[in-house]
VOPAGU-2260 file (C-alpha; in pm, 1 decimal, decimal comma):
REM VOPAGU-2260
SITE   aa  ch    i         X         Y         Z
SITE  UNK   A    0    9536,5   10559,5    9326,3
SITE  UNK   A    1    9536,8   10649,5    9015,6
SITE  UNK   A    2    9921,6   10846,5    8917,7
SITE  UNK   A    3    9800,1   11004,2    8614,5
SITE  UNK   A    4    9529,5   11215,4    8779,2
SITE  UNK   A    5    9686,7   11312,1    9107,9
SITE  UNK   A    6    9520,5   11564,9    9327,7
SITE  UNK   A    7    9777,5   11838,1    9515,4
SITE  UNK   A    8    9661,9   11652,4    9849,6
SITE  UNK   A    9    9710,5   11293,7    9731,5
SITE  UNK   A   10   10104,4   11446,9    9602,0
SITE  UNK   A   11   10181,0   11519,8    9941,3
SITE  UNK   A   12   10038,8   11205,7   10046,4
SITE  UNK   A   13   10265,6   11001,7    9828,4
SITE  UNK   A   14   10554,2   11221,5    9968,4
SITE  UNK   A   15   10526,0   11163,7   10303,4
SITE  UNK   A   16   10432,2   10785,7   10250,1
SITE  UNK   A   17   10691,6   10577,3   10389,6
SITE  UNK   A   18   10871,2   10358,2   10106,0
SITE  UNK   A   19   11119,7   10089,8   10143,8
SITE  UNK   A   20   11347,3    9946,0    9885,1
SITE  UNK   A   21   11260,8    9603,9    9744,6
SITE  UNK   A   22   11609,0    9468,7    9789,7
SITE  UNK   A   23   11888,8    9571,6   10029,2
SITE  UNK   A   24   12026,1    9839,9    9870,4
SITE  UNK   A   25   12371,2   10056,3    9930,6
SITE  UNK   A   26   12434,4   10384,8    9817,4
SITE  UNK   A   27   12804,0   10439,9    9805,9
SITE  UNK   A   28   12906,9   10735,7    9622,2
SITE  UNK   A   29   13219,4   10844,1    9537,7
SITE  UNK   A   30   13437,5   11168,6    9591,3
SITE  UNK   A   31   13492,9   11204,4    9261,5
SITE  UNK   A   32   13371,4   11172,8    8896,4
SITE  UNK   A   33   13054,4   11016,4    8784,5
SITE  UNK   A   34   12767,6   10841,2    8989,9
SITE  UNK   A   35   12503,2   10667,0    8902,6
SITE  UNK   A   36   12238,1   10489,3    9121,3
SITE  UNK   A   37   11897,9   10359,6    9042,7
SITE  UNK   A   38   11681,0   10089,9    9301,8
SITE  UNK   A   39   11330,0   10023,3    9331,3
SITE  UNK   A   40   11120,6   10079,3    9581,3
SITE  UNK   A   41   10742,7   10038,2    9720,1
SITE  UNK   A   42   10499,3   10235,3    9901,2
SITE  UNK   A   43   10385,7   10108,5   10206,8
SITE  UNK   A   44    9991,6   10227,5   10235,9
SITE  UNK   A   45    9900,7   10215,3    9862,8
SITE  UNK   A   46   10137,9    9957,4    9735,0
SITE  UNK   A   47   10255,6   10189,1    9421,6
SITE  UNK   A   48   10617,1   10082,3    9301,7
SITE  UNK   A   49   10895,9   10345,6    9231,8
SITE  UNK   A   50   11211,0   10440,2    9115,3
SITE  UNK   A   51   11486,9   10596,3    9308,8
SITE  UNK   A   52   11719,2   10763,5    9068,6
SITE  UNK   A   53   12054,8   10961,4    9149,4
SITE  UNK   A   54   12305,7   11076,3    8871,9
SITE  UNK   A   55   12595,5   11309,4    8869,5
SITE  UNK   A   56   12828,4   11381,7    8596,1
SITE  UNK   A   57   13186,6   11483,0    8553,1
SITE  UNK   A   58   13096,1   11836,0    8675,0
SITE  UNK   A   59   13122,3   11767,6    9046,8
SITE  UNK   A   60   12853,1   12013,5    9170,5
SITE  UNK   A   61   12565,2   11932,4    8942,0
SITE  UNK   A   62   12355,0   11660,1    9001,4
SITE  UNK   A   63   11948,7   11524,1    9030,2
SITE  UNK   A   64   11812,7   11308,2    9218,4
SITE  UNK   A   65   11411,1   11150,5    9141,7
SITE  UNK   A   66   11169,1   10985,3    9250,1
SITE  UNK   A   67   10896,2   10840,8    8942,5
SITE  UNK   A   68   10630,8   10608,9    8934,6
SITE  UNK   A   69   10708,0   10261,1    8771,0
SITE  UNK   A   70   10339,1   10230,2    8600,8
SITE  UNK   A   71   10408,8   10574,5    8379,6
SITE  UNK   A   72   10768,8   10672,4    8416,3
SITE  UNK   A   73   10649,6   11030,2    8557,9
SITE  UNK   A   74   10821,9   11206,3    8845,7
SITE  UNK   A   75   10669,2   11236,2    9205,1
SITE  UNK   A   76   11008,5   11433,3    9304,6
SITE  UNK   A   77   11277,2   11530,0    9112,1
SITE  UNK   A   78   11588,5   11757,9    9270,5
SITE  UNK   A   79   11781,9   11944,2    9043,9
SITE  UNK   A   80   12117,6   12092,6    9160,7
SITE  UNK   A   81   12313,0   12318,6    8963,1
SITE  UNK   A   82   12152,3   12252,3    8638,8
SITE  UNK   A   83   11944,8   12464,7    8429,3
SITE  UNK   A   84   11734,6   12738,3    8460,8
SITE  UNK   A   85   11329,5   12586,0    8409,1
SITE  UNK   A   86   11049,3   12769,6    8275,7
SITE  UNK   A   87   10731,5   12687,7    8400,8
SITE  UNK   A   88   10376,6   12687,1    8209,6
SITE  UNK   A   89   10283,9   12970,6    8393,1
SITE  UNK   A   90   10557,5   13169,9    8265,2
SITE  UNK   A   91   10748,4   13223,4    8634,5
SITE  UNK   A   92   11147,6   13125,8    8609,7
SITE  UNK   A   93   11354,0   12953,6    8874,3
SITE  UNK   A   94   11715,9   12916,0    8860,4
SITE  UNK   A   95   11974,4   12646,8    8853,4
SITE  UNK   A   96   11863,9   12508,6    9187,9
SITE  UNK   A   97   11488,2   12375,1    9166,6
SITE  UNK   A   98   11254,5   12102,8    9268,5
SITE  UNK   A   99   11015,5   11966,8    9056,0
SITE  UNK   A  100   10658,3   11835,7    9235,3
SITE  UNK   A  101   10383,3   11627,5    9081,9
SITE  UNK   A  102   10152,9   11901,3    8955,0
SITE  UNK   A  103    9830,4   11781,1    8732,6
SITE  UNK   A  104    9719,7   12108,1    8563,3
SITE  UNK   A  105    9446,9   12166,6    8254,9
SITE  UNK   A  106    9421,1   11774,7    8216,6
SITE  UNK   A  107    9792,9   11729,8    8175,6
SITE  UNK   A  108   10130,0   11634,3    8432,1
SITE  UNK   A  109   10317,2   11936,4    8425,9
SITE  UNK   A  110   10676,8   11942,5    8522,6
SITE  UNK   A  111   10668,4   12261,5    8730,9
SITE  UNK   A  112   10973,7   12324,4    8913,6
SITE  UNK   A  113   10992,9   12529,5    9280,7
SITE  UNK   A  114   11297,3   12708,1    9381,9
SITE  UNK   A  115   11450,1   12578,6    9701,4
SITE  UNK   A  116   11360,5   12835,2    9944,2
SITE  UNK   A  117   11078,0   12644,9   10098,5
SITE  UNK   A  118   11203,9   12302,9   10077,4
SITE  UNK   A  119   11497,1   12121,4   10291,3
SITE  UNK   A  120   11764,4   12121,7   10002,7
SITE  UNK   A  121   12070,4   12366,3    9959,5
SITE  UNK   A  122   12251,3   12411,0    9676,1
SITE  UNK   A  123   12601,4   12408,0    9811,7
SITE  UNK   A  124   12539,2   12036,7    9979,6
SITE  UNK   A  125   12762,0   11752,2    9827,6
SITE  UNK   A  126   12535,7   11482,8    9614,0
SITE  UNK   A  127   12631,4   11241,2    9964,1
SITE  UNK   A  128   12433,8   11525,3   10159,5
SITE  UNK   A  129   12177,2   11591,6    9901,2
SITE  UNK   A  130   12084,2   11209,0    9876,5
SITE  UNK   A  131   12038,1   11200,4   10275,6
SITE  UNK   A  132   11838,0   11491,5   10234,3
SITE  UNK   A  133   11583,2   11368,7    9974,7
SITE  UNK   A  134   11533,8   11013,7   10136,1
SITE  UNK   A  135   11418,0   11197,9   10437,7
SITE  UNK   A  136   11196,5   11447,4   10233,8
SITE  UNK   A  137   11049,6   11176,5   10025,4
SITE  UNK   A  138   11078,5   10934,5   10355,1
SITE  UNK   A  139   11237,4   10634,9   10213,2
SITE  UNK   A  140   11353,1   10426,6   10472,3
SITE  UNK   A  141   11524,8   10036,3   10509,9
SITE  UNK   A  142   11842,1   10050,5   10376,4
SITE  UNK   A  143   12232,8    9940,5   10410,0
SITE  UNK   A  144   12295,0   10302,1   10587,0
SITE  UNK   A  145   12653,8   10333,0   10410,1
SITE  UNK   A  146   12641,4   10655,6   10181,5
């Protein structure tokens, strides 16, 4: 499968393919202050190698949390919480609060973000929540389950 020329069907393939980390790997984050967590992982039915990438601040309540290919550095998944406001090619807006999905459009990876609405994330969950939540979304699985 070729990641820089992914169809919209073959996205939410990779999404819902299960992927296990390549070494045991704990996720222990902390009340306070800044976290940062990065682990590698591997799809199970096409064999394509990721990175798992979480990262908070000082600023308790903002964080992002992504999921890229290792071949090209590009972003199946990326969560954004509390951060910016993106503006899309298209010219539509979404707020702080956005997801960004794998989107190949006129020959080129776009970074098109989605508000929330329609996807299992809330923007008042703690990064320990919000992690939980995008492991299942992006079904990562095989783990140390401390978080």
């Amino acid at each position: 499968m070729d990641t820089n020329n992914l169809s919209d069907s073959a996205v939410k393939e990779l999404i819902q393919e299960l992927k296990n980390f390549l070494k045991p790997t704990t996720i222990d984050i902390p009340q306070l202050g800044k976290y940062k967590k990065e682990a590698s992982l591997v799809g199970k039915r096409h064999g394509i190698e990721y990175k798992f990438h979480v990262y908070r601040g000082n600023i308790q309540v903002k964080y992002s949390i992504h999921l890229r290919f290792v071949k090209n550095d590009v972003h199946l998944v990326r969560l954004c919480i509390n951060g910016t406001k993106h503006h899309n090619e298209d010219g539509t807006v979404v707020g702080k609060n956005h997801i960004h999905i794998y989107k190949k459009h006129n020959d080129h990876i776009e970074s098109y973000a989605y508000d929330l609405k329609q996807f299992p994330f809330d923007e008042s969950s703690e990064l320990s929540e919000g992690v939980e939540k995008f492991l299942s979304y992006v079904n990562i699985r095989e783990r140390d389950e401390k978080i």
